[in-house]
N, C-alpha and C positions, 0 to 999 in steps of 0.2 A: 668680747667673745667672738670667736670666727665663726659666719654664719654657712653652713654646709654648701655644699653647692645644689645637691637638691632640693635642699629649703627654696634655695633662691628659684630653683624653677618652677615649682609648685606656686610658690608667690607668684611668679612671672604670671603663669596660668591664673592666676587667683580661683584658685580649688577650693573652694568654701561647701559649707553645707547644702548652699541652696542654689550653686553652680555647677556640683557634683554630681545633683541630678540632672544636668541637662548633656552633661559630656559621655559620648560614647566611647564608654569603658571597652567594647570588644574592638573598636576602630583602633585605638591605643593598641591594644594587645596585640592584634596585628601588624601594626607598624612597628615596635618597640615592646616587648615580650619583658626586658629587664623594667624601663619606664614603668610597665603597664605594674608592676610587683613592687615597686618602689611606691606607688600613689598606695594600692592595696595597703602595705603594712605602716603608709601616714593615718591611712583612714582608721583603721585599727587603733591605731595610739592616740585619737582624738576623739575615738568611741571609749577608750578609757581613760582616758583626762589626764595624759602624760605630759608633762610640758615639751616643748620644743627641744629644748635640750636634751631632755630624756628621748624623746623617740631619734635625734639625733644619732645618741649613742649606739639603741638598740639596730638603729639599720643599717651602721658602717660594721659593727661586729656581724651581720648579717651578709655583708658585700664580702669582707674577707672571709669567712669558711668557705660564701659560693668559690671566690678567685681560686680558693686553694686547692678546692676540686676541680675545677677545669683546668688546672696548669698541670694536674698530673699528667706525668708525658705516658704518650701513647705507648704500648708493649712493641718491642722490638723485633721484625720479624727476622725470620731463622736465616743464617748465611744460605744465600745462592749459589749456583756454580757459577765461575767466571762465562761472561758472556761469550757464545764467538764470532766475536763481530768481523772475522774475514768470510762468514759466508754472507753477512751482509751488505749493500752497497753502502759506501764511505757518505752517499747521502741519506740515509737511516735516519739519521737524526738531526737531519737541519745541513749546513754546509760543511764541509772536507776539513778538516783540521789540519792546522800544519804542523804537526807537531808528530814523532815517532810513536808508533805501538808494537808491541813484540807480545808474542806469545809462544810457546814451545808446549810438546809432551812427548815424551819417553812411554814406549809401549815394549813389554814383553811379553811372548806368546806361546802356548806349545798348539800346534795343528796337527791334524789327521788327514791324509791325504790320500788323493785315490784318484786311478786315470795312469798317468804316465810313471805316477810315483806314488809308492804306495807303503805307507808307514807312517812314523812320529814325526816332527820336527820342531825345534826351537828357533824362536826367531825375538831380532830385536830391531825395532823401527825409530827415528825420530821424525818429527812433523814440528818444521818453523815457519813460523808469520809475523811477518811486520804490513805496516804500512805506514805511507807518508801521505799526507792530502789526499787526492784521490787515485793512487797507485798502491797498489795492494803484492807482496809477495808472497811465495807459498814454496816452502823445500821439501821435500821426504826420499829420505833415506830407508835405506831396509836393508838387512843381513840374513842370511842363515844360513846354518850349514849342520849335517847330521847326517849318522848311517841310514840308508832308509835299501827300499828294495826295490827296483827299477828294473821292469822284464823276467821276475822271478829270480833277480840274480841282486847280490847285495853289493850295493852300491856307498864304499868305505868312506869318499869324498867325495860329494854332493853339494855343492854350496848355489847359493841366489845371490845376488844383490841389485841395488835397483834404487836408482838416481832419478826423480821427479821436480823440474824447476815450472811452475808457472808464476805468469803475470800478467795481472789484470788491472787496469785504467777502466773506471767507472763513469760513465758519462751522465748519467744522473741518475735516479733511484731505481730505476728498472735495467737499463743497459749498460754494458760495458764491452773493451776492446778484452782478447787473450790471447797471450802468445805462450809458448810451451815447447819444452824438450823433455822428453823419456829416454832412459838407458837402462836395459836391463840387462841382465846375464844370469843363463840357466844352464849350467853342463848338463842336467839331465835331458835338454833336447838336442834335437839333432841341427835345429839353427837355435846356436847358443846366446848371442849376441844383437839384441834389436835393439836400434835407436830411432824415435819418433822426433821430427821437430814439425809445428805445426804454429798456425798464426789466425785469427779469426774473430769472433764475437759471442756475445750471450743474453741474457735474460734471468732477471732474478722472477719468475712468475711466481711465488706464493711466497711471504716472510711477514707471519705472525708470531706470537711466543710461542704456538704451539706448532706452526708447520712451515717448513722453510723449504722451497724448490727453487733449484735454478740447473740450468740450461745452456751449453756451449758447443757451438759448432764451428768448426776450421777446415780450411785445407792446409795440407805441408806433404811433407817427402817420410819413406820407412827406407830406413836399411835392415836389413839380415843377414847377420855372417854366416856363415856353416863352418859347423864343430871340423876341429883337424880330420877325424878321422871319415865323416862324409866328404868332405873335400874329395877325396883318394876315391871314394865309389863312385862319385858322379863328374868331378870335373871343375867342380862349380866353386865359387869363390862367395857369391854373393849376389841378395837380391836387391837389386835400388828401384823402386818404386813410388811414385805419387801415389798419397792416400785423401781420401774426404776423413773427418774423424768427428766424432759427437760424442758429448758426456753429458749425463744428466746424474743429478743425485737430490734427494729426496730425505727429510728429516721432518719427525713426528714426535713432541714433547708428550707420551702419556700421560708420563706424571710427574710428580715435582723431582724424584730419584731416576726417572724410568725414561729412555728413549731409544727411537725403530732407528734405525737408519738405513737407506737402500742408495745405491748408485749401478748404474747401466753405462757402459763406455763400447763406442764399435768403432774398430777401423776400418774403412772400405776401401778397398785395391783399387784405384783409377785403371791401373793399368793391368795387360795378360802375364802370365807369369808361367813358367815351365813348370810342369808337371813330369816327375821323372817316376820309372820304374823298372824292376828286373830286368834286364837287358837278356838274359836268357827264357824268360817267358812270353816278353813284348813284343809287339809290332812295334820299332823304333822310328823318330821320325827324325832325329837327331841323337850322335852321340862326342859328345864337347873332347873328349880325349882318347886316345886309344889303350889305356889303361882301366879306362872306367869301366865299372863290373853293371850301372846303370844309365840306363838312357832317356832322351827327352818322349816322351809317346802324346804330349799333349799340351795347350796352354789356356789359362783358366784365370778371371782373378781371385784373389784373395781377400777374405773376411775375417775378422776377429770379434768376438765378442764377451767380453768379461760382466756378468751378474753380480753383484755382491747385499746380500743381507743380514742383518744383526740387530743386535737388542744391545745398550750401554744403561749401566744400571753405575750410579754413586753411590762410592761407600762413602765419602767426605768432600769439602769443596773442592778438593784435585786429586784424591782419586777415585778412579771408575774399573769396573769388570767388568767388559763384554764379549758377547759371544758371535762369529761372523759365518756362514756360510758363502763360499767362493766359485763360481762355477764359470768356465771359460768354456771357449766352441772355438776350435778352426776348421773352417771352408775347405783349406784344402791344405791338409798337416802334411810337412813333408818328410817321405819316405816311410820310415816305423812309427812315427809320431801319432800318436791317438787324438781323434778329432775333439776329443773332449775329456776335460779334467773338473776336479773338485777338489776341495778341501775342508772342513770344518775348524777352527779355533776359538781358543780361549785365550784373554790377553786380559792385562793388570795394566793401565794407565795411570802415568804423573803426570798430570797438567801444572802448565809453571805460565803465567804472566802479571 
């Protein structure tokens, strides 16, 4: 007959009646909680005069019910959103992987807008990311175009678009290098055409699951075209200037569906920059052609500044509804340009990685 193995340890012990009272049963309990219930239900079976064998049986059918309840597997918690680990540094989790990650989402929106343009519009964006070890890329694209009313007059073709490349090299969990080009185009302004390139550094200051901040500041160069038709009022072709430029953006997980999102972007003008106006109401201090119906009367630099906040709410693990308010400032808007715009939208996102 095969003899248990806890027999044999009890034996080992020699647990006998008049040894039993000398072993501290709560010391056992503590050290071996199973042990300590194993000796209990031998004692039991030798206060009621079961043989060996018998209490054998009784406490391996006892082992197996307990096994079969602690092997129940734990409840399975509910699908998460995909992480997004490009606002994190590539050292988050220990060292850079070298291995590719992609991520993409498609957003569609309709916005309200107000300031220079003032009406509906529909818009459609994508946003890509990958990275490699510790290089991270970042693309977004954006379209729109819709009748809207601009200066009280309706404005039939309207369109945006707007090309965003950065890249970021992580140098360890807090800092990284960034470099970056912008290209925008707006016909509803009178400089249609701005292109950012910029090169610089950052900081991830806050990245918990629930609040994530980081921080980039560069220097680089702005160009500004002007629209055909200010060309012909002023003379002017184009502004090339050095800018300082800083971005911060800001993410707050409310809740397991629910999160804030905020970002702040400035560009500072390094340099002076012509300020033109009415050449018939002006003091002129320059006038670039002698066609021009406007002239130089001043030079000043220039500022930008883009506000944005919203709320992203999931209907499922990719996709989300959110809503953004959008508020820019310029310093010094040129010509008809209103120093300040707004917009409000609602957009539908597909996240895909």
């Amino acid at each position: 007959m095969r003899i248990p193995y806890i027999l044999l340890v009890v034996s080992s012990m020699q647990i006998t009646a008049s040894y039993a009272s000398d072993v501290d049963l709560q010391f056992i309990k503590s050290v071996d909680e199973n042990l300590y219930k194993q000796i209990q239900q031998i004692a039991r079976c030798k206060a009621l005069n079961k043989s060996a064998e018998q209490c054998s049986k009784d406490i391996s059918k006892s082992n197996t019910v307990t096994s079969k309840t602690t092997a129940q597997p734990a409840a399975q918690p509910s699908p998460s959103a995909p992480s997004k680990w490009w606002q994190a540094s590539a050292y988050a989790q220990g060292q850079p992987q070298s291995k590719w990650l992609h991520a993409a989402d498609v957003s569609v929106s309709l916005s309200k807008l107000s300031g220079n343009i003032d009406g509906d519009q529909n818009s459609i964006s994508l946003n890509y990311f990958s990275r490699y070890d510790a290089w991270t890329n970042s693309l977004s694209l954006a379209y729109s175009k819709d009748k809207v009313t601009q200066s009280n007059q309706l404005v039939s073709d309207r369109s945006y678009k707007l090309f965003n490349y950065g890249g970021k090299y992580d140098f360890n969990r807090t800092w990284f290098g960034q470099l970056g080009w912008i290209k925008e185009q707006d016909d509803s302004l009178s400089l249609d055409d701005k292109t950012v390139a910029y090169l610089g550094g950052g900081a991830y200051l806050t990245y918990s699951d629930n609040h994530k901040l980081h921080l980039v500041m560069a220097l680089g160069n702005q160009n500004d075209q002007v629209s055909d038709a200010n060309r012909t009022l002023t003379g002017l072709n184009e502004f090339d200037y050095n800018v300082a430029y800083a971005y911060q953006e800001y993410n707050w997980q409310i809740a397991d569906n629910l999160m804030f999102n905020q970002s702040l972007s400035i560009i500072y003008g390094l340099d002076d920059l012509a300020e033109f106006a009415d050449a018939s109401t002006s003091v002129c201090k320059e006038t670039l052609t002698s066609t021009a119906t406007y002239c130089i009367v001043d030079h000043n630099k220039s500022s930008q500044y883009q506000l944005t906040l919203g709320l992203e709410y999931r209907l499922s693990k990719m996709v989300s509804l959110s809503y953004s308010f959008n508020f820019d400032h310029d310093t010094q808007p040129f010509l008809d340009d209103d120093a300040s715009n707004s917009s409000q939208s609602l957009a539908v996102t597909a996240r895909f990685q």
